[in-house]
VMD Tcl script that builds the backbone (N, CA, C; Angstrom):
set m [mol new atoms 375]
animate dup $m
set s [atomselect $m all]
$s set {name element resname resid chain x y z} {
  {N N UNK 1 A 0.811 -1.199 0.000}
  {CA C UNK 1 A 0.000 0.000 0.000}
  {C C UNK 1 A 0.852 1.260 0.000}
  {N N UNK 2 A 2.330 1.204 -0.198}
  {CA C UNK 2 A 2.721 2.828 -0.511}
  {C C UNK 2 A 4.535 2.533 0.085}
  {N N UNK 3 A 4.153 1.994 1.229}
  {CA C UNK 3 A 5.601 1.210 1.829}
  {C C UNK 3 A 6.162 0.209 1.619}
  {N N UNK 4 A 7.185 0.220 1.624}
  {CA C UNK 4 A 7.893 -1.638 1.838}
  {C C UNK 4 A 8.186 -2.219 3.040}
  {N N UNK 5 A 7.593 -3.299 3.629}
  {CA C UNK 5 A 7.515 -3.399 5.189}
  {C C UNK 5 A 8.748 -4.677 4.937}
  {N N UNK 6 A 9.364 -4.570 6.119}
  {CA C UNK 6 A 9.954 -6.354 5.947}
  {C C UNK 6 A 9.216 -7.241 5.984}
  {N N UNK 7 A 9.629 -8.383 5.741}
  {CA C UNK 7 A 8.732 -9.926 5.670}
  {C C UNK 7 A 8.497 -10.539 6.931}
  {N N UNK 8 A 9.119 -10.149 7.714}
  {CA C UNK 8 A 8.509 -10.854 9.748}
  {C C UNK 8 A 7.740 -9.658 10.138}
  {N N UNK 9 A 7.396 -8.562 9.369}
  {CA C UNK 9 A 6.027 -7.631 9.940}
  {C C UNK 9 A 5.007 -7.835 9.292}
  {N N UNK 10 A 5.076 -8.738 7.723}
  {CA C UNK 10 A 4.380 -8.723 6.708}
  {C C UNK 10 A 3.711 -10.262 7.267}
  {N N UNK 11 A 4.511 -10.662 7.654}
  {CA C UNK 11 A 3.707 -12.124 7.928}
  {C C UNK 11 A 2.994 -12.036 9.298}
  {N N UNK 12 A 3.595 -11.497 9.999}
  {CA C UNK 12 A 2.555 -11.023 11.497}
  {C C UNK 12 A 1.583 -10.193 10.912}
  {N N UNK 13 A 1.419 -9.905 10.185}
  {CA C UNK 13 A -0.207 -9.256 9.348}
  {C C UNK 13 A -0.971 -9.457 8.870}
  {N N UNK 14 A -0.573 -10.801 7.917}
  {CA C UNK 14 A -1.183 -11.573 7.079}
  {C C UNK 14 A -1.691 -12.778 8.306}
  {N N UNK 15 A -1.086 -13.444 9.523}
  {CA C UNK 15 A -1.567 -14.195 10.197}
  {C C UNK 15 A -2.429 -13.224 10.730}
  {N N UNK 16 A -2.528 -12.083 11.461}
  {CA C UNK 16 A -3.775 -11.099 11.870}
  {C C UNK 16 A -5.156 -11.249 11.268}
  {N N UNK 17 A -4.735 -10.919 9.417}
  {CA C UNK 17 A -5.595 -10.749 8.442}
  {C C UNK 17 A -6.914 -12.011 8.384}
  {N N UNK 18 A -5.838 -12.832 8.753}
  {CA C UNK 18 A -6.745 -14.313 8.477}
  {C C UNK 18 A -7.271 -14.429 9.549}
  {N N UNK 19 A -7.466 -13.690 11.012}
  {CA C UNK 19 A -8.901 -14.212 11.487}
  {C C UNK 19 A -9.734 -12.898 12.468}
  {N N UNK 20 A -9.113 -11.810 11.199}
  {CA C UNK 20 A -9.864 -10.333 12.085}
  {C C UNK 20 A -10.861 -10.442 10.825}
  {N N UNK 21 A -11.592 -9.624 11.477}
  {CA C UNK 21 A -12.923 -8.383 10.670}
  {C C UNK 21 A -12.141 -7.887 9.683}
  {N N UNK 22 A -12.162 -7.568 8.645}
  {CA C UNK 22 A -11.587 -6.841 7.812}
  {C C UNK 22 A -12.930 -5.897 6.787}
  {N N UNK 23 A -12.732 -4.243 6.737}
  {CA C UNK 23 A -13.448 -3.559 5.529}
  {C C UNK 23 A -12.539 -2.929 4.352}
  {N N UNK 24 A -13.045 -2.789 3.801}
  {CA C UNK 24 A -12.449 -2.134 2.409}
  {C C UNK 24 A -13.016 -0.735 2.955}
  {N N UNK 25 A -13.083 0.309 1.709}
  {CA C UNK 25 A -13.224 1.948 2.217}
  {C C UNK 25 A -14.373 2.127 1.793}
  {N N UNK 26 A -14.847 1.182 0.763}
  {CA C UNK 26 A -16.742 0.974 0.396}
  {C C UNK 26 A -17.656 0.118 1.522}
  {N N UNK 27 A -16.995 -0.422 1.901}
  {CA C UNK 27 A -17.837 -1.023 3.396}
  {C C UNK 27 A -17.726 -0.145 4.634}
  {N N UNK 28 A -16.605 0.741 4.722}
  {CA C UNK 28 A -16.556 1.384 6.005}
  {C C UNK 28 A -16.713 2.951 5.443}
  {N N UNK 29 A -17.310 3.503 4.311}
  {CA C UNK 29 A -18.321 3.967 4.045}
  {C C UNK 29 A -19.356 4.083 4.259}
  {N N UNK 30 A -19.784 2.848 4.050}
  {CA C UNK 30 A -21.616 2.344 4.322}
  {C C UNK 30 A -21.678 1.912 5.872}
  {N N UNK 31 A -20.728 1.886 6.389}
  {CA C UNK 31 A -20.792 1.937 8.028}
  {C C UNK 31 A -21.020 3.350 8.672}
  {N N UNK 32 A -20.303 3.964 7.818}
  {CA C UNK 32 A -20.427 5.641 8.229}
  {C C UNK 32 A -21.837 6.337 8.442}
  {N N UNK 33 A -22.256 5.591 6.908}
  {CA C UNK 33 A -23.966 6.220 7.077}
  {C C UNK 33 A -25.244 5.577 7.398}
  {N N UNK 34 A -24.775 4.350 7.657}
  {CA C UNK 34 A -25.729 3.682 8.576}
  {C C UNK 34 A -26.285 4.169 9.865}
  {N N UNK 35 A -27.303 3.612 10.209}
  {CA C UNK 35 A -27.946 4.047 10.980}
  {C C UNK 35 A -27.284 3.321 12.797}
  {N N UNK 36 A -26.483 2.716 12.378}
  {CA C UNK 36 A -25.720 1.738 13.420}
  {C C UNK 36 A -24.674 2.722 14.369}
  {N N UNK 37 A -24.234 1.979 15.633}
  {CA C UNK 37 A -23.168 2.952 15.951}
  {C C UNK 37 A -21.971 2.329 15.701}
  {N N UNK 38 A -21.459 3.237 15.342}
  {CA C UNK 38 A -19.827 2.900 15.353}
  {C C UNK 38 A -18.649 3.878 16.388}
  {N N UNK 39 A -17.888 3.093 16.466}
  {CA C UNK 39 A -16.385 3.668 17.088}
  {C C UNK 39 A -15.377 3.754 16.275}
  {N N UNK 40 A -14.405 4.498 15.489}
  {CA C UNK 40 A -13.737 4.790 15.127}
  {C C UNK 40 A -12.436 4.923 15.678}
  {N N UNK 41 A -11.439 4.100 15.529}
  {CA C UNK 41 A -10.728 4.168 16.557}
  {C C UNK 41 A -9.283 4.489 15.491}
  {N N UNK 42 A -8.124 5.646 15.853}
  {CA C UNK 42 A -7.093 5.682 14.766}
  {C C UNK 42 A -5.715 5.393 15.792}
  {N N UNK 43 A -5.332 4.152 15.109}
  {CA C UNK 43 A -4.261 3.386 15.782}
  {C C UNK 43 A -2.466 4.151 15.592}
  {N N UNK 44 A -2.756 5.060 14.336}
  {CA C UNK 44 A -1.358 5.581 13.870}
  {C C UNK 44 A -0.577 6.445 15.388}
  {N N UNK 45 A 0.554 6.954 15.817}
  {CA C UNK 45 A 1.208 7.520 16.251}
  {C C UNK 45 A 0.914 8.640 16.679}
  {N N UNK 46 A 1.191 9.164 17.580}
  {CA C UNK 46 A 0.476 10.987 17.668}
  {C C UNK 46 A 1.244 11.151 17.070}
  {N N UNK 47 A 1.829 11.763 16.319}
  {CA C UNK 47 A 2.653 12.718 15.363}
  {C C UNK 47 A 1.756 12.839 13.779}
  {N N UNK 48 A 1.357 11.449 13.482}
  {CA C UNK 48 A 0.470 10.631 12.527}
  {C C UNK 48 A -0.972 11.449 12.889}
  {N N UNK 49 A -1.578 11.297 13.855}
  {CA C UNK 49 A -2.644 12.098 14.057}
  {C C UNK 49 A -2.696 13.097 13.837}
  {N N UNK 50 A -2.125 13.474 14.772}
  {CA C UNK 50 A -1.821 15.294 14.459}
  {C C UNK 50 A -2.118 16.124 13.244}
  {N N UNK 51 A -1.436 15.249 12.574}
  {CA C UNK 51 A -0.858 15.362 10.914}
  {C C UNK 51 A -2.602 15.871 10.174}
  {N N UNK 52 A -3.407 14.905 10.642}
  {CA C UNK 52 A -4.638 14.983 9.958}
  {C C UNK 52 A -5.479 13.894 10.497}
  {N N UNK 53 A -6.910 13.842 10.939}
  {CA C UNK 53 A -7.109 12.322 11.176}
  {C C UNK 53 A -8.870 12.448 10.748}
  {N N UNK 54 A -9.673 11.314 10.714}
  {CA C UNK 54 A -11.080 11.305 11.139}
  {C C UNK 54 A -11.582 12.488 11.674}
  {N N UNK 55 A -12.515 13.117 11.508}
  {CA C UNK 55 A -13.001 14.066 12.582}
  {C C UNK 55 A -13.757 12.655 13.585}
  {N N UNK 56 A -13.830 13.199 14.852}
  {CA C UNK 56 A -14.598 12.391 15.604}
  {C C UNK 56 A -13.986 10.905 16.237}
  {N N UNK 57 A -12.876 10.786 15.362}
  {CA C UNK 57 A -11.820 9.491 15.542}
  {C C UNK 57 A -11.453 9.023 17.048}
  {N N UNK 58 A -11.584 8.623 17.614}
  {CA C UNK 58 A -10.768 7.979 19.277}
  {C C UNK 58 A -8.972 8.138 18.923}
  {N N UNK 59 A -8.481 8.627 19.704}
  {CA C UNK 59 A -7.035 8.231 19.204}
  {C C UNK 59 A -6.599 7.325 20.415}
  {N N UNK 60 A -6.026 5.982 19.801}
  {CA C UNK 60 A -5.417 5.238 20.733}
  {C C UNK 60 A -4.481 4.727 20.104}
  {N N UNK 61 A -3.116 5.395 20.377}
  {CA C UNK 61 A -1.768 4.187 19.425}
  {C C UNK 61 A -2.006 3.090 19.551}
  {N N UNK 62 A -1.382 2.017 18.634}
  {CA C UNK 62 A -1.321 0.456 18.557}
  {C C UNK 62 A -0.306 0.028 19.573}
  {N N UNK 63 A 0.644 1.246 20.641}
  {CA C UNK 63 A 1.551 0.601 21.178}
  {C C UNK 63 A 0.398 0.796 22.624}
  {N N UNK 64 A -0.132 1.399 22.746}
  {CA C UNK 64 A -0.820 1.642 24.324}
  {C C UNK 64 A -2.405 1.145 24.215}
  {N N UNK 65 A -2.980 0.410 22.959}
  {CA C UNK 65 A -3.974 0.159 23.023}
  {C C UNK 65 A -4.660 -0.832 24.018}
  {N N UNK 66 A -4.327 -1.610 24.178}
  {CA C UNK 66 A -4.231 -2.975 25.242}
  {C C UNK 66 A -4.949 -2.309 26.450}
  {N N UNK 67 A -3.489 -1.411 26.714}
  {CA C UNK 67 A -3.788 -0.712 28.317}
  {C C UNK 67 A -4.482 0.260 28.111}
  {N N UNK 68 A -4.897 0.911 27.242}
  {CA C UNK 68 A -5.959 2.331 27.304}
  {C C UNK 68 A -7.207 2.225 27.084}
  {N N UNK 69 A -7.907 1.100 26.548}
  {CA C UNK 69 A -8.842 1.195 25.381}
  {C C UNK 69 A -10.069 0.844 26.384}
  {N N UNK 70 A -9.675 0.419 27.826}
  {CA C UNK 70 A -10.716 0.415 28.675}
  {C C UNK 70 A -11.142 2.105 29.803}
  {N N UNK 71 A -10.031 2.610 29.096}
  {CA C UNK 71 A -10.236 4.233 29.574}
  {C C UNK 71 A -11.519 5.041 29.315}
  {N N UNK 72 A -11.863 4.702 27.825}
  {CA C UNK 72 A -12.924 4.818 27.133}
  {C C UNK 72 A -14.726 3.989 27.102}
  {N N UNK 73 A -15.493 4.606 27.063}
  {CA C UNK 73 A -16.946 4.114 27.200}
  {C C UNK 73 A -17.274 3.332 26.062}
  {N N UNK 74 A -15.883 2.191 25.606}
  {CA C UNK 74 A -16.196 1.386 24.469}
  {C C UNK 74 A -17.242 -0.319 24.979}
  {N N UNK 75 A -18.222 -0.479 24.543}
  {CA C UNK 75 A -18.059 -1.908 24.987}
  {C C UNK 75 A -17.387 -2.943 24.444}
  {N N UNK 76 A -17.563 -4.179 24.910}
  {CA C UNK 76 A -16.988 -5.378 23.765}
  {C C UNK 76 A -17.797 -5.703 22.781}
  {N N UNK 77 A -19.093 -5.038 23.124}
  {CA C UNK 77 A -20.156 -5.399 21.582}
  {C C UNK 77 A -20.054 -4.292 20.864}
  {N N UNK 78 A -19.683 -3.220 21.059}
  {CA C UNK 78 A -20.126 -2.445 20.382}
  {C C UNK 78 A -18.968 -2.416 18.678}
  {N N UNK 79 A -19.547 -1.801 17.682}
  {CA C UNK 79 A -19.055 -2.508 16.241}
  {C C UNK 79 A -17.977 -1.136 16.459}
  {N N UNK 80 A -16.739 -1.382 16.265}
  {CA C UNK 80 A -15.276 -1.333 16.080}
  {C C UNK 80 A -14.650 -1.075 14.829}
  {N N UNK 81 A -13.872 -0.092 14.104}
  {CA C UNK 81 A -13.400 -0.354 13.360}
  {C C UNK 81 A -12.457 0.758 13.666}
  {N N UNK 82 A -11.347 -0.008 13.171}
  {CA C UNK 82 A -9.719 0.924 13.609}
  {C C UNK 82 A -8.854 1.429 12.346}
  {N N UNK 83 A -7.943 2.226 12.657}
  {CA C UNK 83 A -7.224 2.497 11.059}
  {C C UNK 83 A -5.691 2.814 11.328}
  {N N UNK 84 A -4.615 2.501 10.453}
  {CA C UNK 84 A -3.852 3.436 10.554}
  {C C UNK 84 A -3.718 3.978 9.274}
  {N N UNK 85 A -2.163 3.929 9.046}
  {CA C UNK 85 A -1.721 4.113 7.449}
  {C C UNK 85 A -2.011 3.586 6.444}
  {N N UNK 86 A -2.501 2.006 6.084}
  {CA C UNK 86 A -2.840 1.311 4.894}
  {C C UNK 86 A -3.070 0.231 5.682}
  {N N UNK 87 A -3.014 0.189 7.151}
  {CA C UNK 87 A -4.644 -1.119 7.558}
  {C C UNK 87 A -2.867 -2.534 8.191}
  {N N UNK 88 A -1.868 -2.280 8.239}
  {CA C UNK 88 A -1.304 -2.839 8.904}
  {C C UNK 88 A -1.142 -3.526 10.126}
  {N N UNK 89 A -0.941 -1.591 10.698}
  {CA C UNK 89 A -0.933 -2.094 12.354}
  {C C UNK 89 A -2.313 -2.025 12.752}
  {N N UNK 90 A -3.385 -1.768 11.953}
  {CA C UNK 90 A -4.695 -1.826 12.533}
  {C C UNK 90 A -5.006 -3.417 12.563}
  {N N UNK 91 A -4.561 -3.932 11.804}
  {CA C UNK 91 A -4.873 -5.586 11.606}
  {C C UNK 91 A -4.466 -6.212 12.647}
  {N N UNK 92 A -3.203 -5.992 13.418}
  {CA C UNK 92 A -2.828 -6.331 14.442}
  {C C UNK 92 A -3.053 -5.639 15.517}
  {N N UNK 93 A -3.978 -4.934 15.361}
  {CA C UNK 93 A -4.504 -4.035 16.807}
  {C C UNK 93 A -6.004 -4.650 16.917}
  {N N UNK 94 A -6.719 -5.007 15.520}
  {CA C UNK 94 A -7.770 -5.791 15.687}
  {C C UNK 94 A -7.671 -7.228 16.358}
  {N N UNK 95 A -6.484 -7.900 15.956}
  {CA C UNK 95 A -6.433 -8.798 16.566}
  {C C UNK 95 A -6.205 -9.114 18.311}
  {N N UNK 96 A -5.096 -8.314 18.528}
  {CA C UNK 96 A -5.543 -8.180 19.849}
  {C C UNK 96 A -6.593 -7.651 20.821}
  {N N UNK 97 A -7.610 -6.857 19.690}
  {CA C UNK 97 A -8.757 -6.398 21.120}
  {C C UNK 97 A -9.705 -7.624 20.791}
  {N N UNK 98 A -9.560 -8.496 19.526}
  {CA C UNK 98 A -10.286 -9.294 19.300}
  {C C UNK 98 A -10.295 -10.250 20.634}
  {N N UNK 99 A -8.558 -10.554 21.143}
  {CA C UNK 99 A -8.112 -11.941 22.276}
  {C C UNK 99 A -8.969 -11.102 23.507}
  {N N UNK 100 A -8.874 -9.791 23.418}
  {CA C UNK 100 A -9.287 -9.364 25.015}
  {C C UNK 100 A -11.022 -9.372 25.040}
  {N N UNK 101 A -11.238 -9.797 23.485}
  {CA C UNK 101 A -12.722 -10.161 23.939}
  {C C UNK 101 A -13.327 -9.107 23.142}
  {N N UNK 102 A -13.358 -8.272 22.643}
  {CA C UNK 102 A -13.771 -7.473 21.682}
  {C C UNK 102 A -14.183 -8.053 20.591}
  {N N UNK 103 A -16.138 -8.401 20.630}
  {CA C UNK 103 A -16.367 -9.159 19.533}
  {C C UNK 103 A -16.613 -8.416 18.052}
  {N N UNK 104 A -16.671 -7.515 17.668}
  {CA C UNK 104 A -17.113 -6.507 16.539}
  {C C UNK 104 A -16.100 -5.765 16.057}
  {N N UNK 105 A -15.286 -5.541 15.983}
  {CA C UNK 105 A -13.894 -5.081 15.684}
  {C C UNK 105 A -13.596 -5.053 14.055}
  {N N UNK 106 A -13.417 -4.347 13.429}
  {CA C UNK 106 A -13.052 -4.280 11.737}
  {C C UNK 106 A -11.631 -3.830 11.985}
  {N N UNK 107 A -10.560 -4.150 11.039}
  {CA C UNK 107 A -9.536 -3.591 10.367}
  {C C UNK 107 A -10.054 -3.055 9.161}
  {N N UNK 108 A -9.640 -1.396 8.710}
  {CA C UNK 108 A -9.811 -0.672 7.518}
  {C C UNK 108 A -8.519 -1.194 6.933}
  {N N UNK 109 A -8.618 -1.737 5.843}
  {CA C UNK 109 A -7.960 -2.224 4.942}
  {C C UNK 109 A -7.211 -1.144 3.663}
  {N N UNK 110 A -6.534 -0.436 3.693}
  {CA C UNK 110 A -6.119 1.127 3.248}
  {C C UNK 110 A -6.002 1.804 4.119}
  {N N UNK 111 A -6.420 1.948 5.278}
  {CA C UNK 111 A -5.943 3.174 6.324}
  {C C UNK 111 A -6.569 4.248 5.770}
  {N N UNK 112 A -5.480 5.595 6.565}
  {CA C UNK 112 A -5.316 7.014 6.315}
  {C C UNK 112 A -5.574 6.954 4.960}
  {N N UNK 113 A -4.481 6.518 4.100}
  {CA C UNK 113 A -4.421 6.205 2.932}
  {C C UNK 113 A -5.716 6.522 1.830}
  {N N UNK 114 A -6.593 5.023 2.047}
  {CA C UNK 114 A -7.861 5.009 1.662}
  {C C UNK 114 A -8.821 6.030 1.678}
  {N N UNK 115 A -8.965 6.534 3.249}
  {CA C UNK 115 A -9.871 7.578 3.669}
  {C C UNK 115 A -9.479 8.250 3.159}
  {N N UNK 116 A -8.083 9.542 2.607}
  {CA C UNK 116 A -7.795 10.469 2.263}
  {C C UNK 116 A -8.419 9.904 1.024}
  {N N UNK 117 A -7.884 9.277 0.074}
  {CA C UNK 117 A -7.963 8.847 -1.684}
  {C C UNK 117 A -10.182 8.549 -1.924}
  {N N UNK 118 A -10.712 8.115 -0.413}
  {CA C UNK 118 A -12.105 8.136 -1.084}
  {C C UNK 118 A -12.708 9.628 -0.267}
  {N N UNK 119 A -12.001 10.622 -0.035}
  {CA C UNK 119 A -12.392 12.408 0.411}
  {C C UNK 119 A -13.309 11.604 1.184}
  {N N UNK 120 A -12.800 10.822 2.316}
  {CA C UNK 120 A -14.208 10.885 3.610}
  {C C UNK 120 A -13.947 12.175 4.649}
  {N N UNK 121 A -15.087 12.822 5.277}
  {CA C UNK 121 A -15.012 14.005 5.517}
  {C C UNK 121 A -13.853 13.259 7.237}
  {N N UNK 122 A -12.577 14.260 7.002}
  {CA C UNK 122 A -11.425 14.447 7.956}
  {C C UNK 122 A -11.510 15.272 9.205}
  {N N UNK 123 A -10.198 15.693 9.886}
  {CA C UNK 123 A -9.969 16.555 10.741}
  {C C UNK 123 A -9.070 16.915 10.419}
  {N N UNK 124 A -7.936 18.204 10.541}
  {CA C UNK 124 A -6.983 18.559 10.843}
  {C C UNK 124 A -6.807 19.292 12.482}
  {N N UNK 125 A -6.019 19.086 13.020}
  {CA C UNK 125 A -5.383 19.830 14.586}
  {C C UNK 125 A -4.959 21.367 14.003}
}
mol reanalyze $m
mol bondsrecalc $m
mol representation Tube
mol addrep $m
């Protein structure tokens, strides 16, 4: 999706891939305007945020998610979908809230990326 990752981050992604939620940017579109709730959660870096993100987005890095994500009025049912840059470390951030029991959880599959390239309405800081 834009980077070249090494092959022991690429394969810890692809094992993620194969048993998270996964959307494309036309499914987490039609999540947007559904009548359903969603959480939006953006896994990239504060520096990454900063930069530009979701309006309305949760920010929780992929390194402090574990320990933060019960800070927040999320439940374990409630439908989930996370992002970063092109859907990497979100895949592996899905997977772990998946182990802590988080049943509804999506990885955006494109990230930032996607959202910028399909103009879903943003934030800037």
């Amino acid at each position: 999706m834009g980077k070249k990752h090494n092959p022991l981050f690429l394969e810890r992604v692809e094992r993620s891939r194969s048993i998270i939620n996964e959307c494309n940017i036309d499914e987490f579109s039609s999540m947007l305007s559904d009548n359903d709730a969603l959480v939006v959660i953006d896994v990239r870096e504060t520096h990454e945020y900063q930069s530009g993100h979701m309006e309305h987005a949760i920010h929780i890095s992929k390194g402090v998610l574990e320990r933060d994500i019960e800070k927040h009025p999320i439940g374990t049912s409630d439908r989930i979908v996370l992002y970063c840059g092109g859907g990497f470390r979100s895949a592996i951030a899905a997977q772990s809230m998946k182990e802590m029991g988080y049943e509804n959880v999506y990885s955006l599959w494109g990230g930032w990326r996607a959202i910028l390239a399909a103009d879903i309405k943003k934030s800037n800081l």
